[in-house]
C-alpha positions in Angstrom: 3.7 1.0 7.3 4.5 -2.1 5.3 3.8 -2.9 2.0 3.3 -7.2 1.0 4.2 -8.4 -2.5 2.4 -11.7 -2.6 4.1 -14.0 -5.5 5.6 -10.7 -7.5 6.8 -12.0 -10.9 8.6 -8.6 -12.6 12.0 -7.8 -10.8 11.6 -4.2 -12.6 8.6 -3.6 -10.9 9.9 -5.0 -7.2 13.4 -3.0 -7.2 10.7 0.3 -7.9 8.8 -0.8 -5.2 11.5 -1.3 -2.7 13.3 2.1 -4.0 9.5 3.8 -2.8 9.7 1.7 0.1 13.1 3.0 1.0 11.8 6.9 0.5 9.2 6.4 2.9 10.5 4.3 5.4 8.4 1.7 4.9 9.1 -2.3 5.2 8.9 -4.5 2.0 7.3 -8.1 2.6 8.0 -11.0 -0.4 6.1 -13.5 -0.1 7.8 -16.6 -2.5 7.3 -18.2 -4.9 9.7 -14.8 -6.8 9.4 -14.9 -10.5 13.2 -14.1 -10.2 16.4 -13.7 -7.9 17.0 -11.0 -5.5 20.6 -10.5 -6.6 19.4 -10.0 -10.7 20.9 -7.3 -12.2 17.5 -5.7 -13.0 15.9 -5.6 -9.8 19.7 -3.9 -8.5 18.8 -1.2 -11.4 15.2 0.0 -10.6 15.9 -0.1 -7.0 19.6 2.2 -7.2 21.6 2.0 -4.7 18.6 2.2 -2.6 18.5 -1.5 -2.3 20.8 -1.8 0.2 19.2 0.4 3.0 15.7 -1.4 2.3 14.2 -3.3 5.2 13.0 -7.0 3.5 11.4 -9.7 4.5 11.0 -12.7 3.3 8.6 -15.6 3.6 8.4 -19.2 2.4 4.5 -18.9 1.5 1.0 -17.2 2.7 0.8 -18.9 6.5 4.6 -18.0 7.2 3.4 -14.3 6.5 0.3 -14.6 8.6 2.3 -16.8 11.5 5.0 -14.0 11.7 2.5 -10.9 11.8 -0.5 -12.4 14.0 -3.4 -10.2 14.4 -1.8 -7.7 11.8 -4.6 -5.4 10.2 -3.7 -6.9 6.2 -5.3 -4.5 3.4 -5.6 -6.2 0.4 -5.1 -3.9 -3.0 -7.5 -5.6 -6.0 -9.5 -5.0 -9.0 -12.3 -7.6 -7.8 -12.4 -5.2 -4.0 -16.3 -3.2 -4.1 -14.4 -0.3 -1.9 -11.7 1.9 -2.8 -8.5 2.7 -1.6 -9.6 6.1 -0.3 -12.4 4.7 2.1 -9.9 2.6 3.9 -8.6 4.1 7.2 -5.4 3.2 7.1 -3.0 2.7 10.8 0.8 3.5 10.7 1.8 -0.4 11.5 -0.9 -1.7 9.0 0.1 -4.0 6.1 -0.8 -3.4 2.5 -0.6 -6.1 0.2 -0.6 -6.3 -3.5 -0.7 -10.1 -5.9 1.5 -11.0 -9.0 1.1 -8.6 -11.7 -0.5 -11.8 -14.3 -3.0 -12.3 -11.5 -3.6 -10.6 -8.4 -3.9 -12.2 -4.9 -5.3 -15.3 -4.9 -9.4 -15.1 -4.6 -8.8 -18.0 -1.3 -7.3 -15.1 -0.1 -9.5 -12.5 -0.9 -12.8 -14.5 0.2 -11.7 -14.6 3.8 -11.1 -10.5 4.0 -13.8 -9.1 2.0 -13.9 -5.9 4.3 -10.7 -5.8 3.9 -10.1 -5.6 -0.1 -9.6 -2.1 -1.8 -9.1 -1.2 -5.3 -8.1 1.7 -7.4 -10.8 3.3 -9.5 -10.6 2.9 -13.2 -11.8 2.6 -16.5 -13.8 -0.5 -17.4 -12.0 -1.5 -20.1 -8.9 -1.9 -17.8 -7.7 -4.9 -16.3 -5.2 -3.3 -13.8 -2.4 -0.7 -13.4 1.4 -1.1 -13.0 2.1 -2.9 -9.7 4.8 -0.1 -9.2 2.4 2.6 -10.0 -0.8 0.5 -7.6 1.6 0.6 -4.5 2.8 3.8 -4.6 -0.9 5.6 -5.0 -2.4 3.4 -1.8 0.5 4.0 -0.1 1.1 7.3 -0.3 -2.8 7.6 0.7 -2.1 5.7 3.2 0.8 7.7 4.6 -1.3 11.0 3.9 -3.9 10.2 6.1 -0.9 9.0 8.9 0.5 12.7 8.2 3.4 11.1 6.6 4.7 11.2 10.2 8.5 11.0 9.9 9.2 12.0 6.7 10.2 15.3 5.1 7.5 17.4 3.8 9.0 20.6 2.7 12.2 21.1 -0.4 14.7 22.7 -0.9 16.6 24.6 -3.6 20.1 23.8 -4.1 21.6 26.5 -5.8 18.7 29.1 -5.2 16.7 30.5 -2.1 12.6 30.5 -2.3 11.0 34.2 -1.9 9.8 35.0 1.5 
């Protein structure tokens, strides 16, 4: 799975997203122009120590993304989509990508994959949810319906035992 951050602007909100990334072994995709520096202090703190294990990409702009993934199946998460998130039937290599928290992904963008725009359900009134919060509901929806294949789906106490 691989989540897209097209233009993010808050380095609070990225390190989050690359510390959720990291717990489900999924790839983080920036997509430049950053509204900050990958080396900020901030972006080091929401991530942990995390950041280190994270697998990143970078790319220069919107074609360099699309050159390097060609015939990738791109979700695009946004308030303007007419489906939601849950109706999309999500693959384990597909690509999930979210736009700048002041504005979304571009609506070039969006025009030229209508099917393949999904939003969130909300209240009217709202214009949009935490980026941090938006990836990490689709994703984990998207890993759900993948049976979050590789990834640990039972705890464990540490000092205690569960009853049998």
């Amino acid at each position: 799975m691989h989540i897209v951050l097209h233009q993010p602007e808050i380095p609070d909100n990225t390190g989050n997203i690359g510390r959720t990334c990291v717990a489900t072994g999924t790839s983080l995709h920036l997509i430049e122009p950053l509204g900050f520096h990958l080396d900020e202090k901030r972006i080091k703190r929401a991530g942990m120590d995390y950041w280190e294990k994270l697998d990143l990409h970078r790319y220069m702009n919107y074609e360099e993304f699309l050159a390097s993934h060609p015939g990738a199946k791109v979700w695009m998460a946004t308030t303007k989509a007419h489906k939601s998130y849950t109706e999309a039937d999500f693959g384990p290599d597909d690509f999930i990508m979210f736009g700048k928290e002041s504005a979304g992904i571009p609506e070039e963008i969006l025009v030229e994959n209508e099917e393949n725009c999904i939003r969130i359900p909300m209240k009217e009134e709202i214009r949009s949810l935490n980026l941090a919060n938006s990836v990490a509901i689709v994703l984990y929806e998207a890993l759900r319906q993948n049976e979050f294949c590789g990834m640990e789906t039972e705890g464990q106490l540490h000092r205690l035992h569960w009853k049998e």
